[in-house]
N, CA, C and O of each residue as an XYZ file, in Angstrom:
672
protein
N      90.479     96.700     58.026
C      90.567     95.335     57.580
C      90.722     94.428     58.803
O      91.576     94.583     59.675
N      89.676     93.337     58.762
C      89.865     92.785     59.947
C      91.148     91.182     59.680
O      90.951     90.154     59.032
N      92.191     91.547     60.362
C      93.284     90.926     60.090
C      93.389     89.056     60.563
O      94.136     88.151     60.190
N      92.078     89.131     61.673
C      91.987     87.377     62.750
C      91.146     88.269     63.544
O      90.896     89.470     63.642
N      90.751     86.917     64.178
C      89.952     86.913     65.472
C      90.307     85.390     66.587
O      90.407     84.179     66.390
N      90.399     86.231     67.677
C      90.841     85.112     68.834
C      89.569     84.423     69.339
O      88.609     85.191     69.394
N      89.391     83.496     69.621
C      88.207     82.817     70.515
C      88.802     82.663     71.850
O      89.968     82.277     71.768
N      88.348     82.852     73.158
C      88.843     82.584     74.465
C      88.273     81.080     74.794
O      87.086     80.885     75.053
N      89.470     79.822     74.743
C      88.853     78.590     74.772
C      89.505     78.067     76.221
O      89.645     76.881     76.519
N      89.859     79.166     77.026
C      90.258     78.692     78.263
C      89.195     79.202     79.537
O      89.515     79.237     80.725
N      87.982     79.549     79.025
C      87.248     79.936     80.273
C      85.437     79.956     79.253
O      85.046     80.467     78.203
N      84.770     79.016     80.426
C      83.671     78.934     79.464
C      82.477     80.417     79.216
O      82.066     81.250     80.025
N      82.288     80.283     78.157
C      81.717     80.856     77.482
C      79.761     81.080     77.981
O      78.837     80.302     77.744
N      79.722     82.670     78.841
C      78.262     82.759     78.701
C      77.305     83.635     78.302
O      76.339     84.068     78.929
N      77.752     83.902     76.950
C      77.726     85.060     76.408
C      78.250     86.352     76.713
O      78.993     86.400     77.694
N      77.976     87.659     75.945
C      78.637     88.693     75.694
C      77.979     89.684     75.723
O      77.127     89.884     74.858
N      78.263     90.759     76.962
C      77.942     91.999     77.460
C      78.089     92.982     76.904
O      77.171     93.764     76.658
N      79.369     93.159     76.565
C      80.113     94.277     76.116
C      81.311     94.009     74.786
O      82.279     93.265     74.623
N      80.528     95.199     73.897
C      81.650     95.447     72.881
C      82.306     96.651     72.991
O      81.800     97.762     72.833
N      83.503     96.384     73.280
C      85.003     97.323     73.524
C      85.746     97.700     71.909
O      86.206     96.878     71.118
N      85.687     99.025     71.769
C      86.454     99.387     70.529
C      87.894     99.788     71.460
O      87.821    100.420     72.514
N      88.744     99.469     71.071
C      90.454    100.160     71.373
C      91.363    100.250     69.759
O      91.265     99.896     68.584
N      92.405    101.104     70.849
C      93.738    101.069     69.394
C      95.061    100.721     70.706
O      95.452    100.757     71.873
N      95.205    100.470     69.656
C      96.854     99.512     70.210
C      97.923    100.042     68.842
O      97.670    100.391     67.689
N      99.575     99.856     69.853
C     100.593    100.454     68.792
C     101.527     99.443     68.411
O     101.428     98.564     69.267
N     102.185     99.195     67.760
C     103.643     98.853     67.588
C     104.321    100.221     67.813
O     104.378    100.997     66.859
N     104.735    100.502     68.771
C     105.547    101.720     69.405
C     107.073    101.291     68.756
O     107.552    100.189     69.023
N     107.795    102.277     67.871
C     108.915    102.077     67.709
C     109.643    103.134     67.881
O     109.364    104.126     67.207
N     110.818    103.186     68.876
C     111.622    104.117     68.860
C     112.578    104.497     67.812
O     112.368    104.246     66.625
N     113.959    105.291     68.377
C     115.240    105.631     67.008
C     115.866    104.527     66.621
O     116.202    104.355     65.450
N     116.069    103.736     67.494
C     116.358    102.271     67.087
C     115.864    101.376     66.550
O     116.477    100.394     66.132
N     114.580    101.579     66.463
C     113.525    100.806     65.909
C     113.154     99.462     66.433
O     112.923     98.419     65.820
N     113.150     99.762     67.887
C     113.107     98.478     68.796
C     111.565     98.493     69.019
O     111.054     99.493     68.514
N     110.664     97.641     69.651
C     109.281     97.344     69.905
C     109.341     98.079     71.279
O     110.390     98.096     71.923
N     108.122     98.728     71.751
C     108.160     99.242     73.391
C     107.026     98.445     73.513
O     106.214     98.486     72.589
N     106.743     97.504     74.768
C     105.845     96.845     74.981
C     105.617     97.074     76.444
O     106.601     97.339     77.134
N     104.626     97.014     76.905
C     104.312     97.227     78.588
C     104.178     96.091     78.822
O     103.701     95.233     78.079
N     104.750     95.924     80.306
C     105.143     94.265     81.132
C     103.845     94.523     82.155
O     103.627     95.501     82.869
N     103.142     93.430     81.994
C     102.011     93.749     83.009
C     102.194     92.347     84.023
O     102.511     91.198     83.716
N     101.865     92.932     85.306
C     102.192     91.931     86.470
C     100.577     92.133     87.399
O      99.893     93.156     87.367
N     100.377     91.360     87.875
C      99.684     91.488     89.042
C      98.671     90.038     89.459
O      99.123     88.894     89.495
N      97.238     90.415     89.747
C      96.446     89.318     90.097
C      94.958     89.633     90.049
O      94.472     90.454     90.826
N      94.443     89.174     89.404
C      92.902     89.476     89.197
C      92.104     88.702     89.023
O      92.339     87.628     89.576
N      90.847     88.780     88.249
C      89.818     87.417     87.971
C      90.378     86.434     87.290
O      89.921     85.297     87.177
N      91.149     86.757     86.929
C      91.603     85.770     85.921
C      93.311     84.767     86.057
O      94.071     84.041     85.415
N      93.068     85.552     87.656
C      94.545     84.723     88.161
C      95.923     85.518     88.245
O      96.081     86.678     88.624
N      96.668     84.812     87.897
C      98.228     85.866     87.982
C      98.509     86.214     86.890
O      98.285     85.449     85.952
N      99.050     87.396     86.688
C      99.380     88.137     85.447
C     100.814     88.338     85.574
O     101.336     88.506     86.676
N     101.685     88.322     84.128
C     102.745     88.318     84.112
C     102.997     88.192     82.162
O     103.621     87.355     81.509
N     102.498     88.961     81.884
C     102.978     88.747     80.383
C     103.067     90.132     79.945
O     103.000     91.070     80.738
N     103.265     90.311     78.297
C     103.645     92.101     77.735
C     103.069     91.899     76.830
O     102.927     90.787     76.322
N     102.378     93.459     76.231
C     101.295     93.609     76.252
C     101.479     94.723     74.746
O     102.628     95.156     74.844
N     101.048     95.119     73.894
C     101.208     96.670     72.916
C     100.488     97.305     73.870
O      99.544     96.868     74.528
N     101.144     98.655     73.903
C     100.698     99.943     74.651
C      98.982    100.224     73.792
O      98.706    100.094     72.599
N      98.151    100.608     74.873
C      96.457    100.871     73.886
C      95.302    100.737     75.050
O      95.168    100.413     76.230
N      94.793    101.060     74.272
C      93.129    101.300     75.679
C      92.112    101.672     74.528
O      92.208    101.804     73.308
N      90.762    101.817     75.760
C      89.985    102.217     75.206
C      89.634    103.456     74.211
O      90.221    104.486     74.542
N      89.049    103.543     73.404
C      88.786    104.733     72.328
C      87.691    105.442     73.473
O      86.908    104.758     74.131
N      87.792    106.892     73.572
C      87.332    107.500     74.444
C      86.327    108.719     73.915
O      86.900    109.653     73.356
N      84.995    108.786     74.032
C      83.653    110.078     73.630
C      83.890    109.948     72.056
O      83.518    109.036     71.318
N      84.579    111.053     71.751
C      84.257    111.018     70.079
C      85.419    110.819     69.746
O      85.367    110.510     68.555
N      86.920    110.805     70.239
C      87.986    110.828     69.605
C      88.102    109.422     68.081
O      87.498    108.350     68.057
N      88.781    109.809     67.331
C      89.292    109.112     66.148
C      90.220    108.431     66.449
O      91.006    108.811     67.318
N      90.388    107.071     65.711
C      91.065    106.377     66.156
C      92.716    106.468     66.347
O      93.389    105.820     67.149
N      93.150    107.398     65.438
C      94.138    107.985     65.393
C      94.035    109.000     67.034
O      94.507    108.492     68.051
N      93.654    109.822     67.067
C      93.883    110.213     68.353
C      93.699    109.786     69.371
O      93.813    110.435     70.411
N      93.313    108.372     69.283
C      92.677    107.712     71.033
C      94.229    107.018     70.759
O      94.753    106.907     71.868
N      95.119    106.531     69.730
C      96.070    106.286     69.548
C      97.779    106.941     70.269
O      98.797    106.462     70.768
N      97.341    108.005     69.984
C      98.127    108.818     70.036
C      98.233    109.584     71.577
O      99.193    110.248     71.967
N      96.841    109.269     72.410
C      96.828    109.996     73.636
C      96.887    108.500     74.362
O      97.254    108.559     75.536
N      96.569    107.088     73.830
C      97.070    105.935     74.634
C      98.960    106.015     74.856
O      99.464    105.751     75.948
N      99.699    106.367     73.784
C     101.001    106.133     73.703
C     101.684    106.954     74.637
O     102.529    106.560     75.441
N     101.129    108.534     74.439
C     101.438    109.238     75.142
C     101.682    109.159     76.955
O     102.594    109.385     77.751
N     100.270    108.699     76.986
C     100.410    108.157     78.747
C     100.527    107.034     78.669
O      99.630    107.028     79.513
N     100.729    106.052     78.507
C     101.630    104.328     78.649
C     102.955    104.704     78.405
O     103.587    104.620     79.458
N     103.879    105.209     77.161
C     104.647    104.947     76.825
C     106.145    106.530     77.109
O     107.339    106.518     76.806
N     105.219    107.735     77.841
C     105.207    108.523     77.676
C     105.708    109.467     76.738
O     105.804    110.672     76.968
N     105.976    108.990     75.844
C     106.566    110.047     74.163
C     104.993    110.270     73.329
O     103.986    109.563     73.336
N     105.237    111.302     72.779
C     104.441    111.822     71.614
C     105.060    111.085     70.266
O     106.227    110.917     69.914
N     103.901    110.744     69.707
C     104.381    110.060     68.676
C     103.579    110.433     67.191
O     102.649    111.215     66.995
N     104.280    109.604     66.291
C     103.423    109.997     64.664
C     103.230    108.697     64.206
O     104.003    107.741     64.272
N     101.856    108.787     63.625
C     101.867    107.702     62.918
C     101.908    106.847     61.728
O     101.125    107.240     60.864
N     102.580    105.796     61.411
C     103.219    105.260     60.353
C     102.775    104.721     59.450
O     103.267    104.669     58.323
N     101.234    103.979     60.025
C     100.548    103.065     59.338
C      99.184    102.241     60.316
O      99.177    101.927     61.506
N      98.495    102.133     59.630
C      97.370    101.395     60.129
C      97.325     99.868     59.502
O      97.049     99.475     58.369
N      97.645     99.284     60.509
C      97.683     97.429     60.134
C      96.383     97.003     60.209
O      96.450     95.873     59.725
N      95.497     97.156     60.446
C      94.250     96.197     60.916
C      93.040     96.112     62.336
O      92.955     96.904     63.274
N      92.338     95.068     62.113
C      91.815     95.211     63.578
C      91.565     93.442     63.677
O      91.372     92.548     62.853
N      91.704     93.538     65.334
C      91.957     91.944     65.436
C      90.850     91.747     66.749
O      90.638     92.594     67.617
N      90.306     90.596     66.660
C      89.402     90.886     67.938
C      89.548     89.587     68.752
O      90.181     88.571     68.466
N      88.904     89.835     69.693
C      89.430     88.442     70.921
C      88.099     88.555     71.758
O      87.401     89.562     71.636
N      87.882     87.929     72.276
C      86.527     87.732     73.041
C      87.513     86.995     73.994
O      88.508     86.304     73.778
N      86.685     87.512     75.460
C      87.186     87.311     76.385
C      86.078     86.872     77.599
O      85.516     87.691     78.326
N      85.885     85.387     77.659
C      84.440     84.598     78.281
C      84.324     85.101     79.675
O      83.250     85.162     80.273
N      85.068     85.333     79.997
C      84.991     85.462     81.849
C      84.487     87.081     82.267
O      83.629     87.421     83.081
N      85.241     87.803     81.509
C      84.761     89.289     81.338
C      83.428     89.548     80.316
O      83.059     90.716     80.196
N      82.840     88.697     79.722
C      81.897     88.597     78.637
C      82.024     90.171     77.858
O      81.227     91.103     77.969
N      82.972     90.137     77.252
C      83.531     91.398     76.552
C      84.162     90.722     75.222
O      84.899     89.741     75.329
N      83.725     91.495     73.502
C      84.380     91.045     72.752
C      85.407     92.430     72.781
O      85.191     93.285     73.641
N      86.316     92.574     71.990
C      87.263     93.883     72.136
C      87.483     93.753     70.586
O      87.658     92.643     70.084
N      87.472     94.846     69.873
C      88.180     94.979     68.640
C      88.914     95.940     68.913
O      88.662     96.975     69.530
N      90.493     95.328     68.103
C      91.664     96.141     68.875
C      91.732     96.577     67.615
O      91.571     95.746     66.721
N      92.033     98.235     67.214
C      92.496     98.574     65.827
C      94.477     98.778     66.018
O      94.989     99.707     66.642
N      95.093     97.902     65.462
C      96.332     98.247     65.495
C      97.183     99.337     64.333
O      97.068     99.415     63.110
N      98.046    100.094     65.285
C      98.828    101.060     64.071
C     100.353    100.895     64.629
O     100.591    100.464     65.757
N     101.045    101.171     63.982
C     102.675    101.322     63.370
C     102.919    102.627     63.864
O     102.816    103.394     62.906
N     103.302    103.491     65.308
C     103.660    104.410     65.556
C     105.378    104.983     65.817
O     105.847    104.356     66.767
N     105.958    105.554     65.482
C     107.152    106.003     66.064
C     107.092    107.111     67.223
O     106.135    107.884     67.265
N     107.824    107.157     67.884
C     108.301    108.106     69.164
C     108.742    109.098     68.308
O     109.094    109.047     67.130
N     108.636    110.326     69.370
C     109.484    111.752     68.682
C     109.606    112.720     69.071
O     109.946    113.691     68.395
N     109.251    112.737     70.825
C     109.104    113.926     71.828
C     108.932    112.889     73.231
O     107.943    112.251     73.593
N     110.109    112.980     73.767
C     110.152    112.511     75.258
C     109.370    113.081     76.143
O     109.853    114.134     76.558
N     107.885    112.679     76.808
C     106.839    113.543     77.838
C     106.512    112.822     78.965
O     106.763    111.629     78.796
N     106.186    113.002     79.734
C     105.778    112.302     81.250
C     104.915    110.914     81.270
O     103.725    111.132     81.044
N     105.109    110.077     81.402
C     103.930    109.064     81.604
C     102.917    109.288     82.574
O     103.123    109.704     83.714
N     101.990    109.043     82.162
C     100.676    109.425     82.843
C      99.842    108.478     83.236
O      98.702    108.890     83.450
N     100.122    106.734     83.494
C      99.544    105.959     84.450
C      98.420    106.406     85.126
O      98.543    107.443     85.778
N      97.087    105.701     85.102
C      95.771    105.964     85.925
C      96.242    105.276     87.191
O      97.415    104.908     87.133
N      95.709    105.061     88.131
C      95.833    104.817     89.672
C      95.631    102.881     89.040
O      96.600    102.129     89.138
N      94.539    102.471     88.562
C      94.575    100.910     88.037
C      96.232    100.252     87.242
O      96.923     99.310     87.629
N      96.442    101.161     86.073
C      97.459    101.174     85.438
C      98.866    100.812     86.277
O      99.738     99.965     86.080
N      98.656    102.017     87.479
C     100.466    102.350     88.409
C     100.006    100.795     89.206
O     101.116    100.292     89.378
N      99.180     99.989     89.659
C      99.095     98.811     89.750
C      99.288     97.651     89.288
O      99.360     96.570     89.872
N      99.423     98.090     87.502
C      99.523     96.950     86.932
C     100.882     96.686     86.372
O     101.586     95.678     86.436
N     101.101     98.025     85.721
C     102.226     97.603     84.648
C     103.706     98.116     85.523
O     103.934     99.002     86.347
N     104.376     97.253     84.985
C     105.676     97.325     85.413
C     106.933     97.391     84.951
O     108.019     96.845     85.142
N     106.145     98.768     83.854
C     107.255     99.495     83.160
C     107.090     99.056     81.680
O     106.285     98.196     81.322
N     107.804     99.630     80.981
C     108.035     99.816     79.505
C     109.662     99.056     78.870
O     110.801     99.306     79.264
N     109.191     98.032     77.717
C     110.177     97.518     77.825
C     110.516     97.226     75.944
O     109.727     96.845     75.079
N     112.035     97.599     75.829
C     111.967     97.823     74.687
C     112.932     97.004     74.013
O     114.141     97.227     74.060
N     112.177     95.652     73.116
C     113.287     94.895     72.510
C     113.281     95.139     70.525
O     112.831     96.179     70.043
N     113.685     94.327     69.892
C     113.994     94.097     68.641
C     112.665     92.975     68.208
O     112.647     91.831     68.660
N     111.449     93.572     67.154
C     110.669     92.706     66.737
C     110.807     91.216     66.945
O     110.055     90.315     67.315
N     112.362     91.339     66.468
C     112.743     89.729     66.496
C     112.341     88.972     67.899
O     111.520     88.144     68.293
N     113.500     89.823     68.445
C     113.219     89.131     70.110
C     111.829     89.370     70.896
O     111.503     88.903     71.987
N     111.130     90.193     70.076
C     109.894     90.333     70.924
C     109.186     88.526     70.274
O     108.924     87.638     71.085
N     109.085     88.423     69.439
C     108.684     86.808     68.546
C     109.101     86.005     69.300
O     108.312     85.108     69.596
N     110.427     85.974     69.900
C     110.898     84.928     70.405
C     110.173     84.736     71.961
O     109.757     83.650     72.365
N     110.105     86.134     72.813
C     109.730     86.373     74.444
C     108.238     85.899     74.115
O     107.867     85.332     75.143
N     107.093     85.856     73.072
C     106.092     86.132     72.662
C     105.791     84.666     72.411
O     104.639     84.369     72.727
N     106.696     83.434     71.813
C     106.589     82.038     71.980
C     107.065     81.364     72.965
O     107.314     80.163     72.853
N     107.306     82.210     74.347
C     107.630     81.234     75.171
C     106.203     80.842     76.112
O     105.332     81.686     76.324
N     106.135     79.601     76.565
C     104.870     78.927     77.191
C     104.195     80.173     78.198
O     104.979     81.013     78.641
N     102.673     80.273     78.559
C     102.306     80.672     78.849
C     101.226     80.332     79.621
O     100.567     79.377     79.210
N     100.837     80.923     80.741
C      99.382     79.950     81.131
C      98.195     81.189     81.151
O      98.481     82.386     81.169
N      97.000     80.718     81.146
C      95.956     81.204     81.430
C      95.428     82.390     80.857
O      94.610     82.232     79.951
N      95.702     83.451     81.169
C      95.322     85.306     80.797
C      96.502     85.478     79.927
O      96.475     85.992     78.809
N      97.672     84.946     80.606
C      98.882     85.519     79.544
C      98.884     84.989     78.222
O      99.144     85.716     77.264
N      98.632     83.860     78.100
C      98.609     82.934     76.978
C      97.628     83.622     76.096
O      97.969     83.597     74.913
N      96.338     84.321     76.379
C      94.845     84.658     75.339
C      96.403     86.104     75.289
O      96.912     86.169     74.170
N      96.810     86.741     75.978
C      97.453     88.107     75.694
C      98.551     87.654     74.477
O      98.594     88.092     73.327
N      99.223     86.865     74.964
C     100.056     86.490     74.036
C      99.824     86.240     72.702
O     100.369     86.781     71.739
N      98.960     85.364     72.712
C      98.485     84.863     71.043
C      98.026     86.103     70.365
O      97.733     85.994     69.174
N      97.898     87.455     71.031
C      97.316     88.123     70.080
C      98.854     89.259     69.613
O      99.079     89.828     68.545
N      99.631     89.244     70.837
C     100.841     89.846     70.656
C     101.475     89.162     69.734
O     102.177     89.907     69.050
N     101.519     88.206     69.466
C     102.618     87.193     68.691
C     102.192     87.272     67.375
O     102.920     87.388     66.389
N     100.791     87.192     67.404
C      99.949     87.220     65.873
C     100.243     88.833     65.341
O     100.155     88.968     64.120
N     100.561     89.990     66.079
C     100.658     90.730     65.268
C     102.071     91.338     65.104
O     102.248     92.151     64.197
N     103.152     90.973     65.978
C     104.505     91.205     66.088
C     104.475     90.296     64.716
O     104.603     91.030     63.736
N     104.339     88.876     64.361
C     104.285     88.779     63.044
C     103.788     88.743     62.237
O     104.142     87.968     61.348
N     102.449     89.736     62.059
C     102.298     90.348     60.851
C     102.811     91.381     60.758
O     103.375     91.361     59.664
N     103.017     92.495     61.324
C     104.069     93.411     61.258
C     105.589     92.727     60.994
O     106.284     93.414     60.245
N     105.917     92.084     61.248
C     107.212     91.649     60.208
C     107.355     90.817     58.664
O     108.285     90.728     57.861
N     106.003     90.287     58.689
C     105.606     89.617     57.689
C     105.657     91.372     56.183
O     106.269     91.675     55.158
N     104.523     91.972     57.130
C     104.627     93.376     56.142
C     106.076     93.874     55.600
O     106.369     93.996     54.411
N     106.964     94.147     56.757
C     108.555     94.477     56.896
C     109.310     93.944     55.130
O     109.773     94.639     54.226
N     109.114     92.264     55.275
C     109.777     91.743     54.741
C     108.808     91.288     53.462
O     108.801     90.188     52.909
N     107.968     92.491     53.145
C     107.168     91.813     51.528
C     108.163     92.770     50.409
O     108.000     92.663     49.193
């Protein structure tokens, strides 16, 4: 079910190269806190500094459930199960001329294993960070510029629909 779609209205638009399938998690631990990856650095698109749902690309033939499950594993490093399938949300992104449909799922942790960072990745992210849905809503409306802001709107849009679900 396709849940929204983002338009990128901060970088002009010259058409579109590439369509990107991924899965992305709501990672929840025993506490039932959000694990989100803090991504920092500097690229085409300027300075980076916002957080992110753990997820990547869907890889040869895997199912979306298992490109799921082997993203969490190396981002987040726990083995996990999964809870639920929320949707898919897509964002087009003008500068990279890439649309992305992200399929999101509802995973829990349940076996502590090594993180497994690619050599791009141990560049970018800067660690794993684990708050309360709530407070992720709140870190998720604070101002943003540029790359973080298109990241954000899509984090925020689904931190609350996943609580919207919570509380039906």
């Amino acid at each position: 079910m396709l849940l929204h779609e983002f338009y990128d209205t901060l970088y002009p638009n010259t058409g579109f190269t590439t369509i990107r399938k991924t899965t992305r998690a709501i990672v929840l631990n025993e506490h039932n806190e959000v694990g989100m990856m803090h991504v920092k650095g500097n690229d085409i698109f300027g300075p980076r500094d916002h957080y992110e749902t753990p997820g990547g690309g869907v890889e040869g033939s895997e199912t979306l459930v298992e490109a799921i499950k082997r993203e969490v594993l190396e981002e987040v490093g726990y083995e996990c199960e999964v809870e639920s399938y929320l949707g898919s949300v897509i964002n087009r992104y003008n500068l990279l001329e890439v649309i992305t449909m992200h399929h999101f799922f509802v995973v829990r942790t349940t076996k502590k294993a090594s993180i497994a960072w690619t050599d791009a990745e141990k560049e970018w992210f800067d660690g794993v960070v684990w708050k309360t849905p709530e407070a992720w809503r709140e870190i998720l409306n604070e101002p943003r510029e540029m790359v973080n802001e298109l990241v954000h709107d899509r984090e925020r849009f689904i931190i609350d629909y996943y609580l919207n679900q919570l509380n039906r």
